[in-house]
C-alpha positions in Angstrom: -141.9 -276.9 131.9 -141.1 -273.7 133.3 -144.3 -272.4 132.4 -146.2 -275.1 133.9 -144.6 -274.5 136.9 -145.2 -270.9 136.8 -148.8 -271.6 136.1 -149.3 -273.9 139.1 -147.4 -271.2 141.4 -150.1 -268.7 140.3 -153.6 -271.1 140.8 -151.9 -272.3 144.1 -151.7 -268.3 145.0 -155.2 -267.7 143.4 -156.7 -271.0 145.7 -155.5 -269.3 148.7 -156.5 -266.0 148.4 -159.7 -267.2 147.5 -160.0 -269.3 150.7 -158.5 -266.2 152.9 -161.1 -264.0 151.3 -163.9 -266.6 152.7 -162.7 -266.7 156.2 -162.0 -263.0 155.9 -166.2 -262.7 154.8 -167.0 -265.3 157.2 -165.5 -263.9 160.7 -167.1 -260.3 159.4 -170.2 -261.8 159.1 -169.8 -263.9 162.5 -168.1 -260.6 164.1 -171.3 -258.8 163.2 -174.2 -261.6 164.4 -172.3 -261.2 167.8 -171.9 -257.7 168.0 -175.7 -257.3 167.1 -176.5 -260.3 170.0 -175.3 -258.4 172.4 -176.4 -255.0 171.2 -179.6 -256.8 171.1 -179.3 -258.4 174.8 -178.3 -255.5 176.3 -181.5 -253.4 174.4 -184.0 -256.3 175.5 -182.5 -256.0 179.0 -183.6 -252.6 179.4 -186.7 -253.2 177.8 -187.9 -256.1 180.0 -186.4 -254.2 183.2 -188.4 -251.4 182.6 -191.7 -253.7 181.6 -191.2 -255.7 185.4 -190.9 -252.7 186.8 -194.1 -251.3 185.7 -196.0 -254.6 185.8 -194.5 -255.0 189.8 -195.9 -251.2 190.4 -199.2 -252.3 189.2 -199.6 -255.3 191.1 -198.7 -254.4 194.1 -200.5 -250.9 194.2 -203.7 -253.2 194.0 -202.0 -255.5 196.8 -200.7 -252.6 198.9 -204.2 -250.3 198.4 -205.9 -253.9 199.8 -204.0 -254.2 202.6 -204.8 -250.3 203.9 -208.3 -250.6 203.5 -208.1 -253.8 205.8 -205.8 -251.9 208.4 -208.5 -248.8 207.8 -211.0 -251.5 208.8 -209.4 -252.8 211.9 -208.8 -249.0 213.3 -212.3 -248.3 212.5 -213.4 -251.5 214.6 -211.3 -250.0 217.5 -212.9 -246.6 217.3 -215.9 -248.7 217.8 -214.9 -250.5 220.1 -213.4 -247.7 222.4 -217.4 -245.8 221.7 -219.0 -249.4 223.1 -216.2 -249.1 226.6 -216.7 -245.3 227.3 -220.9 -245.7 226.8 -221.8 -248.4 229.2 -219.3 -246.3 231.7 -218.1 -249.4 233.9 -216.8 -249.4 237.6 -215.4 -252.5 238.4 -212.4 -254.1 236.4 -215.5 -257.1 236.1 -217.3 -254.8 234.0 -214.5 -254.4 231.4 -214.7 -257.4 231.3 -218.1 -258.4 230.8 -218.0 -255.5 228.2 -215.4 -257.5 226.3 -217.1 -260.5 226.5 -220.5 -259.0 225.4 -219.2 -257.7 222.7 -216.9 -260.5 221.0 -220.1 -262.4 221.4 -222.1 -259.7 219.7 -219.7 -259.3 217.0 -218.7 -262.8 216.3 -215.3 -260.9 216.5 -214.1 -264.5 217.0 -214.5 -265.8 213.8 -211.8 -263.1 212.5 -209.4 -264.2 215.3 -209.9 -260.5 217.2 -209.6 -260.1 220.6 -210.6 -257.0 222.6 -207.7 -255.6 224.6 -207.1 -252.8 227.3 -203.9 -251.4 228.4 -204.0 -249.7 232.0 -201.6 -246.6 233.0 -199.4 -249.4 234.3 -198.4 -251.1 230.8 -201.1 -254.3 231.9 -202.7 -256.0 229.3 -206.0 -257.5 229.6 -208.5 -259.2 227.1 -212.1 -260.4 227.9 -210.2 -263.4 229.7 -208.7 -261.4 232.6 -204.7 -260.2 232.7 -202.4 -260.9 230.1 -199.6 -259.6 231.6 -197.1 -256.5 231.3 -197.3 -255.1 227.6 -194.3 -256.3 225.6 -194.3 -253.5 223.5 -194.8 -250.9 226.3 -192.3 -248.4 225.1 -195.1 -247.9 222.1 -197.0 -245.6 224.7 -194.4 -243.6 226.0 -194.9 -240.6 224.0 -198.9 -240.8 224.9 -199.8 -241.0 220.9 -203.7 -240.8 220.1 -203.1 -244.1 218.1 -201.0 -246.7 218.1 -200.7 -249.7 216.1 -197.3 -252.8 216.1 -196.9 -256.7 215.9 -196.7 -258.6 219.1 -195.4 -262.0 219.1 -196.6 -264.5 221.0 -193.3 -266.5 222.6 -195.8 -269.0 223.8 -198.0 -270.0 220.6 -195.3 -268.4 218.3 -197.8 -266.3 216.7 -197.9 -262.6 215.8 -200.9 -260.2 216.6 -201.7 -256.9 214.9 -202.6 -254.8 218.0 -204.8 -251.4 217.1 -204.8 -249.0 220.0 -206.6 -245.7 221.0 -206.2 -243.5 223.8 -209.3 -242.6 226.1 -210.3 -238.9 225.7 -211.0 -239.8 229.4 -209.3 -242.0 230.9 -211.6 -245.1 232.4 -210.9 -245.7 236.3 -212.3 -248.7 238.0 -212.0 -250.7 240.7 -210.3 -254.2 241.0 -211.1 -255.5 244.7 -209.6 -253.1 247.0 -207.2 -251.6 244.0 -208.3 -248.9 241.5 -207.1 -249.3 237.6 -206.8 -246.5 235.2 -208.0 -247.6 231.2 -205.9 -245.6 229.0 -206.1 -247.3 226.3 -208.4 -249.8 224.6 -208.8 -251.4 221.3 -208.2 -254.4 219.2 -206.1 -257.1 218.5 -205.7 -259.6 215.4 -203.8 -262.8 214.5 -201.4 -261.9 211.5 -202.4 -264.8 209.6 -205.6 -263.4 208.4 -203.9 -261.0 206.4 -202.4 -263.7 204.6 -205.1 -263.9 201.8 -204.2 -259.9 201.0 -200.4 -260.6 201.0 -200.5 -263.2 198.4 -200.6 -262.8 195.0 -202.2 -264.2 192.2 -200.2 -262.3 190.0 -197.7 -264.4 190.5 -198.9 -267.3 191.4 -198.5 -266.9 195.0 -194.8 -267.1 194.7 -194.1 -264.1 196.7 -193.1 -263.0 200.0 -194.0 -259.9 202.2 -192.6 -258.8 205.0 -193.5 -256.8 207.2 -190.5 -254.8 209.3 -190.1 -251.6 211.8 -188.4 -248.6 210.7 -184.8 -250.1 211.4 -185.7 -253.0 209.4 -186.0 -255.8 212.1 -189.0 -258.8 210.7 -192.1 -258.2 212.9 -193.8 -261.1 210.4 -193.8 -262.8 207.1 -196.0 -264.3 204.8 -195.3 -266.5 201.9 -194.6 -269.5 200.5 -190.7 -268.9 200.5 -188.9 -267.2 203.0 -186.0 -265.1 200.9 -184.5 -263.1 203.9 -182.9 -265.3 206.6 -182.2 -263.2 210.1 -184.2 -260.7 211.5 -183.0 -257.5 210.1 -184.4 -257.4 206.3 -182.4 -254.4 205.7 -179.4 -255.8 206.9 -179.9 -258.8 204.3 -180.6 -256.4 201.3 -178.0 -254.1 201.7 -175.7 -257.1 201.1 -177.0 -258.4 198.1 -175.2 -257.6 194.6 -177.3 -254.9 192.9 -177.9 -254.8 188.9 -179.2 -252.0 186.5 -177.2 -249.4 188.0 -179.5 -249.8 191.3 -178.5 -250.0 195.1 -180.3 -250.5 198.5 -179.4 -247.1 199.9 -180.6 -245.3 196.5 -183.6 -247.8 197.2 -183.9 -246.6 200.4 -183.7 -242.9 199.4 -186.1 -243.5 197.1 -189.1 -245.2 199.9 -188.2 -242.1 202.1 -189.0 -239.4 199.4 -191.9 -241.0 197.6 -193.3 -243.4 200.2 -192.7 -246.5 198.1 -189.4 -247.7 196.1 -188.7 -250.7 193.4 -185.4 -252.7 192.8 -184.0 -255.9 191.8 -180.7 -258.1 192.7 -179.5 -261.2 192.9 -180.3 -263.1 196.0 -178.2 -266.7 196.5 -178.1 -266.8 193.1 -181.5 -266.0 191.9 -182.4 -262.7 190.6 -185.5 -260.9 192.6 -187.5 -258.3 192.3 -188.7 -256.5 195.5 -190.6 -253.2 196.8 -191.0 -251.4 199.2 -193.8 -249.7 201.0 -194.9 -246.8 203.9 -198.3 -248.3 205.7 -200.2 -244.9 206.1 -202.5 -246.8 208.6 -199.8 -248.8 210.4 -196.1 -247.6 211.5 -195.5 -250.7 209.2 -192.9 -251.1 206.0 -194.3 -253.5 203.9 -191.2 -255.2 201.4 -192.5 -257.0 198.8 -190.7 -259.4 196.9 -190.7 -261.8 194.0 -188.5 -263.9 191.8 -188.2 -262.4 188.6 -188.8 -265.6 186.6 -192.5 -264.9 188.0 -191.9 -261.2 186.6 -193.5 -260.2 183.4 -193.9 -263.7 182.4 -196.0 -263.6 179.2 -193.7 -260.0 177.8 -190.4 -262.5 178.9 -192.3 -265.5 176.6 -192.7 -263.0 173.9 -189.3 -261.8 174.0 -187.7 -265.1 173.5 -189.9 -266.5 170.6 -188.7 -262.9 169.1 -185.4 -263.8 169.8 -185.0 -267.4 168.3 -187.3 -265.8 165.3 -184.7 -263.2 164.8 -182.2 -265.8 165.0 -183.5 -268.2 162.7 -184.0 -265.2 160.3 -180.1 -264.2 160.5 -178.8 -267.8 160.3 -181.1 -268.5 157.2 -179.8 -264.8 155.5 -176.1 -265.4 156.4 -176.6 -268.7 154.3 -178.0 -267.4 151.5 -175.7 -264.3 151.9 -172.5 -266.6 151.8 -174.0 -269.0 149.2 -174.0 -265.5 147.2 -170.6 -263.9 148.4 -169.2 -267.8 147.5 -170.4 -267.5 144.1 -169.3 -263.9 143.6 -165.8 -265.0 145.1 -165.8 -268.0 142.8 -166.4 -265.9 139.8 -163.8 -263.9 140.8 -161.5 -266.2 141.1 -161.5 -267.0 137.4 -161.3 -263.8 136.3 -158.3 -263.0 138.6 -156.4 -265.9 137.2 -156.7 -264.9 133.5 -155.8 -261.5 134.3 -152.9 -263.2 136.0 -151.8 -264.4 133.0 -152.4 -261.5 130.8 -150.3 -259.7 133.3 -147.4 -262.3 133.6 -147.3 -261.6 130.3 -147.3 -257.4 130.4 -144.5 -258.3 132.9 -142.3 -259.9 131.0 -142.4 -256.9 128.1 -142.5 -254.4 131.0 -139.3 -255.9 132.5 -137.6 -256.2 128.4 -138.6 -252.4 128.4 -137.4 -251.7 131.9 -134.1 -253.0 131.6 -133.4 -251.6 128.2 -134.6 -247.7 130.1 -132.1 -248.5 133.2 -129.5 -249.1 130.2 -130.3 -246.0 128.9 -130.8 -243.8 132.3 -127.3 -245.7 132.9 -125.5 -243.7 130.2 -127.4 -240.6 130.9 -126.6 -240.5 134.3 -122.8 -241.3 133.3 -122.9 -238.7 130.4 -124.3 -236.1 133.3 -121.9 -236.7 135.8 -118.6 -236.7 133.0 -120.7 -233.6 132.1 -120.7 -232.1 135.8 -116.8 -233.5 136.7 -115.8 -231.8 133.4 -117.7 -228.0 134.0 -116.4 -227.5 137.7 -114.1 -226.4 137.3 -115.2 -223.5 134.9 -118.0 -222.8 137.3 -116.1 -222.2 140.4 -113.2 -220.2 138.2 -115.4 -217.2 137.6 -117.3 -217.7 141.6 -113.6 -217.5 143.2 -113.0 -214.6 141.2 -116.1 -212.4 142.4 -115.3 -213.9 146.1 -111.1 -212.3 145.5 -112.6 -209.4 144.0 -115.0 -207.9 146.8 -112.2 -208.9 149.3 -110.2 -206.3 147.6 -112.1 -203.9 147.5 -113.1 -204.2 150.9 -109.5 -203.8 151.8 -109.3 -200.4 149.7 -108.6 -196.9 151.2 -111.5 -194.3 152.3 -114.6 -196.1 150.8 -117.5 -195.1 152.1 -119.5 -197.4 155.3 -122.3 -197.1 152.7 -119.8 -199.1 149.7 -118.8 -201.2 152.4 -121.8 -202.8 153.4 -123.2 -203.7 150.0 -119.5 -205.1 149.3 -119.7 -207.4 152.4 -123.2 -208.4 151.3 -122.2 -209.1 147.9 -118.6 -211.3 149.7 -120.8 -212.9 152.1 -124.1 -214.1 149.5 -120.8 -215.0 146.8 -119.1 -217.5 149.7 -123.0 -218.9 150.2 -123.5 -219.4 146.6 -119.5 -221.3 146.0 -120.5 -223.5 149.0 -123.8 -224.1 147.2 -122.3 -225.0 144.1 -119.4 -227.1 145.9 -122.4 -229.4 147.3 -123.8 -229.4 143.7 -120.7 -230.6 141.8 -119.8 -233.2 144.4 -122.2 -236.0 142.2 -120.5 -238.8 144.5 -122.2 -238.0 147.9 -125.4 -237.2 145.8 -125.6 -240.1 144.3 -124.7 -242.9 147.4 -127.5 -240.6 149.2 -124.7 -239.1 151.7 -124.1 -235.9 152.7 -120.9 -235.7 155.1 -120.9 -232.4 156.8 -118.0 -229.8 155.9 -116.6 -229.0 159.7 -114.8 -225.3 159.6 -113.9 -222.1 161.6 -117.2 -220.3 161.3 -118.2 -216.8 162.7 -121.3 -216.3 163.8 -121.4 -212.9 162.4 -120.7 -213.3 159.8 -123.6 -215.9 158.9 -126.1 -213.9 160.6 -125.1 -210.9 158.3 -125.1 -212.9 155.2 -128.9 -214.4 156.4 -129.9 -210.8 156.9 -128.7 -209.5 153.6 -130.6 -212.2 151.6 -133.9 -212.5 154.0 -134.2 -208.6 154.1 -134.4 -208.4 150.6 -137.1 -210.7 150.4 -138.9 -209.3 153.7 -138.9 -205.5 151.8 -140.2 -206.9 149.0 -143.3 -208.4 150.9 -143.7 -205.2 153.1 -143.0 -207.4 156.2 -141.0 -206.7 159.6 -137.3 -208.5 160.2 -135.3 -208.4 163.0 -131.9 -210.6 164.6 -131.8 -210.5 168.0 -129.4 -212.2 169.9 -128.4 -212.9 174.2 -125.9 -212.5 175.9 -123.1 -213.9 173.3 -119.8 -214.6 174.8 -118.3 -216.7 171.8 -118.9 -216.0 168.2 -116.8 -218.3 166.7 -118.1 -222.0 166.2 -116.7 -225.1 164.3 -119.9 -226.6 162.3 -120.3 -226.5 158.7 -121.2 -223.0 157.8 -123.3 -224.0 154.5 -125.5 -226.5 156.4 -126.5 -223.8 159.2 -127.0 -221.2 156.9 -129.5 -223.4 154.8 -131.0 -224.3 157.8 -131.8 -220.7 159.2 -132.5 -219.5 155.4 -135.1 -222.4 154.3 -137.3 -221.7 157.7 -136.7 -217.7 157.1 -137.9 -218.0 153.3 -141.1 -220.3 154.4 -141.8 -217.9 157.4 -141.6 -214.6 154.3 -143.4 -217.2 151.9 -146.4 -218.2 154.1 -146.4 -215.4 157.0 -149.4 -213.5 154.7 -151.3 -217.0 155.6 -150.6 -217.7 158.6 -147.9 -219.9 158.5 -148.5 -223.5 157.2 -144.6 -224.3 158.7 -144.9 -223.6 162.3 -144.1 -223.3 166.0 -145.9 -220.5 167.1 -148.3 -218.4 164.2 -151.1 -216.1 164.3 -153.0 -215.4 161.3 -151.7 -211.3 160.3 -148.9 -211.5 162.3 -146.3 -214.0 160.9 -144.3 -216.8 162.6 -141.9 -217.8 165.0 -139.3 -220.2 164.7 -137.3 -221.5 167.6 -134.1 -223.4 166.9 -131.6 -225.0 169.5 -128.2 -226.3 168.0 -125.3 -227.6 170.1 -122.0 -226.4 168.9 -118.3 -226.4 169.8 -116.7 -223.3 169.7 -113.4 -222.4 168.0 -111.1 -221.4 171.3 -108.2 -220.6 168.8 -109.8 -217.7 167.8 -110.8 -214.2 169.1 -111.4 -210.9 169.1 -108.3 -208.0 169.5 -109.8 -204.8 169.8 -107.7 -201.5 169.1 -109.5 -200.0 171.7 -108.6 -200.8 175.7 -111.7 -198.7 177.2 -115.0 -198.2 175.6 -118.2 -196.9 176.9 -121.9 -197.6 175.7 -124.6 -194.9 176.0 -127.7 -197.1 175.9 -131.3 -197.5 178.1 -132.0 -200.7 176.7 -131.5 -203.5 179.0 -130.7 -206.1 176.2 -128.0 -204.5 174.4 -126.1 -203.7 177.1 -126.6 -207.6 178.6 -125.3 -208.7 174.8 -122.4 -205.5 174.6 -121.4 -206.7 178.1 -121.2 -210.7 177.7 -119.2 -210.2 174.4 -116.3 -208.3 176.2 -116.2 -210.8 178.9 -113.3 -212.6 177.5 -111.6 -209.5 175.7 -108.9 -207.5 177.2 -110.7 -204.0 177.7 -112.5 -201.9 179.6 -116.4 -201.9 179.3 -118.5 -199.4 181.0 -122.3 -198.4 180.3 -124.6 -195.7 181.2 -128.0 -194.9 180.2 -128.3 -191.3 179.0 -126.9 -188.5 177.7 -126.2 -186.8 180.2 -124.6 -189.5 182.2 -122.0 -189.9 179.4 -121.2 -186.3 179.5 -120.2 -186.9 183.1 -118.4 -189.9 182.5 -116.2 -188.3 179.7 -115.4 -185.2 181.5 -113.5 -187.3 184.1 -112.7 -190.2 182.2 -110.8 -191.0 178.4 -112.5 -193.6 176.2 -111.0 -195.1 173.5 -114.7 -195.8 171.8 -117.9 -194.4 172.9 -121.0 -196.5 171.4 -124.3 -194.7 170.9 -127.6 -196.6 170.7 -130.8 -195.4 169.4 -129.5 -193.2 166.6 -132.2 -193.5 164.2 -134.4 -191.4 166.3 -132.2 -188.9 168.1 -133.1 -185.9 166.4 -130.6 -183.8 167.6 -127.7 -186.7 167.0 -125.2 -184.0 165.3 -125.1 -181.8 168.7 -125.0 -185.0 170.4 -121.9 -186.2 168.9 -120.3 -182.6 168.7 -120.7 -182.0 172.5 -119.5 -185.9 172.9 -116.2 -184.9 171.2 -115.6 -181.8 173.0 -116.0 -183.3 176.2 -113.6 -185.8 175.3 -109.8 -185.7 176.4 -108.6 -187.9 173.5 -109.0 -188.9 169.9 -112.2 -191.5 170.9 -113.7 -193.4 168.3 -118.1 -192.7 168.1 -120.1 -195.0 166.6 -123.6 -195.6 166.2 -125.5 -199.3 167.3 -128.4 -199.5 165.5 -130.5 -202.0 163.8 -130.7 -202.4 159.8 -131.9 -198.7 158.5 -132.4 -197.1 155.0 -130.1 -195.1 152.5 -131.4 -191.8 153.9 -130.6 -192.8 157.5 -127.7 -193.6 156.9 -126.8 -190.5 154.9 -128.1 -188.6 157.6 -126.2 -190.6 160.5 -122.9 -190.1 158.8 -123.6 -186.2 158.6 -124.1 -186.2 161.9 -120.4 -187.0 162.5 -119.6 -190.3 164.0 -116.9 -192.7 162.8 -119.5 -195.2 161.6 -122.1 -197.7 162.1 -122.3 -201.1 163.7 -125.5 -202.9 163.0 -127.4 -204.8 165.6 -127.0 -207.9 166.2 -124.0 -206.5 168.2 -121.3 -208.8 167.2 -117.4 -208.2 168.9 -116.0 -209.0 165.6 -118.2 -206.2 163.5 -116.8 -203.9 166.5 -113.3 -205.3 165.7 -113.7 -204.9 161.6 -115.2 -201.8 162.4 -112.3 -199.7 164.2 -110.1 -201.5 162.1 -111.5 -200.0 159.4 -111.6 -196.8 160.2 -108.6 -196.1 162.0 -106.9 -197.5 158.7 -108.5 -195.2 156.6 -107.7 -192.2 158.4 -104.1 -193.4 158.8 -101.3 -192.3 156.2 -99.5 -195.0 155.3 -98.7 -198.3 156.9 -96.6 -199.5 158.5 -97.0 -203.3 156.8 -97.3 -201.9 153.7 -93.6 -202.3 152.3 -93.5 -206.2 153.8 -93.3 -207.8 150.2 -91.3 -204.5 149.0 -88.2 -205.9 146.7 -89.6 -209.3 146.3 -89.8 -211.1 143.1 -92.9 -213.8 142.6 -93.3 -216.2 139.6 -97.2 -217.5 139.3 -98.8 -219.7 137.3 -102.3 -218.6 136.4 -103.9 -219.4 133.1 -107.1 -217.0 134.3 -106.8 -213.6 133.1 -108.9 -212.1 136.0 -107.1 -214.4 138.8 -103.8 -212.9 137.8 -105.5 -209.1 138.4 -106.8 -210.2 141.4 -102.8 -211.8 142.6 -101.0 -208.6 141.0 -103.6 -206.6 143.0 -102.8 -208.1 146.2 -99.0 -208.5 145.3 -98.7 -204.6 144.6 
């Protein structure tokens, strides 16, 4: 039953993975029919743009090129005109006038709707019929052009007339009755419905418009079976309208001014339009041009859309087939996913036999390991405690050398790292719940960056590479933290920064390819207020040029009770000590004084007292050291300057030049009783004791 159950669960899980893998197939499919729709809009778009374009420049090149040779005609018919006028030399305002009439007559001018027309140096119009009246558009002949041509609209007949005007060489002067009239102009005139016929356009089906407007843009006269503009400024109307293909009336404009003629489209109530524009070079006309662009293109836009709903019909019959295909694929799939279902229920169940029977086993193990670990402890820290009591003694012995001393603090300091190590090791309980509670103690900052020194020097002189601690301006060197965590913090980054520094530095903050890393770490820690620094010393003095040192000398006997001075050569500090007694006189740059022995021998003359010299100086070889000591100070503190290594360090040597002590008979004529079952742990307590 159980089975069957288990068998069901499985095809019910099989049913609708199969079903998700369909709609998964089928919205991918879907997802990339629209994507390629609209790529495909957006491509035809441009294509069909462009084609309207280029068919609208062809069409109304013809259209435009038509229209100037008429205009060309009309001014050559008032050149004509103006040759007939001056010829027959008239004197009376009658013979203008019979002129006209003669020659309307003689030209039939009136079956193209011409009319001769004269303007006098007044601004009066007359045709053949007598005086028209004051010239509407008088301000056209201010400027005395040789030819002028504008609409003038009729506000009687409401029609418009293309006038054509040229200025007399010689102005013709007659007489009207007992006035005289001066001709200074003289030409032709022409109802603006005959150009109808060359504003239309077959093209499209005569389903354009042209107007025709001054340079502001004002309608002087349109033609067309539509009229798209309403008002009486066209630019006005255009400059309103929403622009598409990245287009815009005043880039339109730009264009018309440049090149003489411009193209754009936008939408117009609605409806999208096409429209051009045009400079008469006959006529101080713009001719704008403009069309619907369902009229546009028609037979590329036909051929576009069967391609479409071809393209169409293609995908839709492919996606069937394709999912009839990726169905039966799916389908197939689906069987074979349900037997391997059951061959793997079945794996599972000997996996999970097999599993449990190894968590049985790594049960034991990991119980015989830690019975293994709880039992060797203690034998593993005996003989670590005993190297750690050891090097304390002998650090506390009687005129060893500052040599002996320093490898017996490394070896103290790397022998309290590695117990602390071990400690973390043995403790199985916090490995094991996956905690690590940290170990809060007194810790002095010296003396972890003096044990990280020792152990990352080692490894930098082995690789050939440059190391060195610098610290700022340290006021308190004792912290409560938990000393093993910081020092495996600082040492991991150090040892990848040795490790990878020939690289470049795969762990980084800042690197440079040949030149190492550099690591930048900002901790937050209390510090231990209980504890500080006595100095037997109340006035010391520090010889140094180096800004840095004496900002770090100087912040670290802020808080202790002596007297800190500096100055910055030689010389200075001869002065000083002539006039002044120092308890300790620190020198700086040691390793390169060459005449360091004279130094120090003319320091100790000057002196008034017993003063303590010793060098500050950074990390430096057997030899130098050898050659420092000869040289005659007390001793050596290593940079980074540390209060405390100051402290250990006159400590030190005031205690091995001192005979006797004065604490040394403390324990004198007491009697102890110890239990200690480790041989070398009872030397170590009789040692102390004695």
């Amino acid at each position: 039953m159980k089975k069957t159950e288990n068998k069901v669960r499985i095809l019910g899980k099989e049913k609708l993975r199969f079903f998700t893998s369909i709609a998964v197939v089928v919205c991918i499919v879907l997802g990339g029919v629209f994507a390629f729709l609209k790529f495909y809009n957006s491509y035809i778009d441009k294509i069909l743009y462009a084609e309207r374009l280029n068919q609208m420049s062809e069409v109304t090149t013809q259209l435009f090129s038509g229209l100037e040779d008429v205009i060309k005609n009309a001014w050559n018919e008032a050149e004509n005109e103006v040759n007939h006028l001056t010829d027959k030399n008239p004197e009376t305002l009658d013979d203008v006038l019979q002129i006209m009439e003669h020659e309307s007559e003689l030209n039939r001018l009136a079956d193209s709707e011409i009319e001769l027309a004269a303007v006098d140096s007044e601004g009066m119009r007359y045709s053949k019929d007598g005086r028209k009246g004051l010239l509407a558009e008088k301000e056209y002949l201010i400027s005395e052009p040789e030819r002028v041509s504008f609409v003038s609209n009729s506000m009687i007949s409401n029609t418009a007339d293309m006038v054509y005007l040229v200025r007399l060489q010689q102005p013709v002067t007659v007489v009207d009755g007992a006035d005289q009239i001066t001709i200074s102009y003289y030409g032709i005139s022409q109802n603006m419905e005959m150009l109808n016929p060359y504003f239309s356009c077959s093209a499209y089906d005569s389903n354009n418009s042209v107007y025709v407007v001054d340079t502001d843009g004002l309608k002087l006269f349109s033609s067309g079976n539509r009229d798209l503009v309403y008002g009486y400024n066209v630019f006005s109307a255009l400059k309103k309208l929403e622009y598409l293909h990245n287009s815009s009336f005043e880039e339109t404009l730009a264009q018309l001014e440049e090149n003489g003629t411009a193209y754009s489209n936008a939408v117009m109530n609605g409806e999208e339009i096409y429209y051009a524009f045009y400079h008469m070079e006959n006529a101080q006309w713009t001719l704008i041009f403009m069309v619907p662009s369902a009229y546009v293109a028609t037979n590329t836009v036909q051929l576009v859309n069967t391609t479409i709903r071809l393209v169409l019909v293609f995908a839709a019959f492919m996606l069937v087939v394709s999912g009839s295909f990726i169905f039966g694929i799916l389908k197939r799939q689906q069987k074979q996913a349900v037997e391997a279902e059951r061959r793997n229920s079945l794996e599972l169940e000997k996996l999970n036999r097999d599993l449990e029977k190894a968590v049985q086993e790594a049960d034991a193990a990991n119980k015989a390991k830690s019975d293994f670990l709880a039992n060797m402890s203690h034998d593993i820290r005996t003989p670590m405690n005993a190297i750690v009591g050891i090097t304390g003694l002998m650090e506390h012995e009687a005129g060893i050398s500052d040599k002996l001393h320093n490898y017996i603090e490394k070896v103290q300091l790397s022998s309290k790292h590695l117990l602390g190590l071990i400690n973390d090791i043995l403790d199985m309980s916090r490995i094991e719940s996956s905690e690590v509670t940290l170990n809060v103690e007194n810790v002095s900052l010296a003396e972890q960056i003096g044990q990280i020194d020792s152990m990352i020097r080692a490894q930098t002189n082995e690789h050939k590479q440059n190391f060195h601690i610098h610290v700022n301006e340290i006021v308190h060197e004792y912290l409560i933290c938990d000393g093993v965590r910081l020092r495996q913090i600082m040492l991991n980054l150090l040892s990848n920064a040795v490790k990878y520094t020939p690289q470049g530095g795969e762990i980084q903050v800042q690197s440079e390819i040949g030149k190492g890393s550099r690591f930048e770490i900002i901790l937050t820690l209390p510090i231990d207020k209980e504890r500080s620094c006595i100095l037997e010393a109340e006035r010391i003095l520090l010889v140094s040029d180096e800004e840095r040192l004496v900002r770090n000398v100087k912040a670290s006997m802020s808080e202790a009770s002596v007297e800190f001075h500096s100055v910055a050569t030689e010389e200075e500090a001869r002065g000083w000590l002539s006039r002044e007694n120092m308890d300790v006189v620190l020198l700086s740059g040691c390793v390169q004084n060459k005449t360091l022995k004279e130094t120090v021998d003319f320091l100790r003359k000057t002196t008034q007292n017993a003063t303590l010299i010793f060098c500050v100086d950074y990390v430096i070889d057997e030899k130098k050291q050898e050659e420092i000591a000869e040289s005659g100070v007390d001793g050596i503190i290593y940079r980074p300057f540390f209060l405390s290594n100051l402290e250990m360090t006159i400590a030190r040597t005031k205690t091995n030049s001192a005979v006797g002590s004065e604490n040394a008979s403390v324990l004198k004529g007491m009697k102890f009783l110890c239990a200690e079952d480790n041989e070398l742990n009872a030397e170590i307590l009789r040692e102390i004791l004695s």
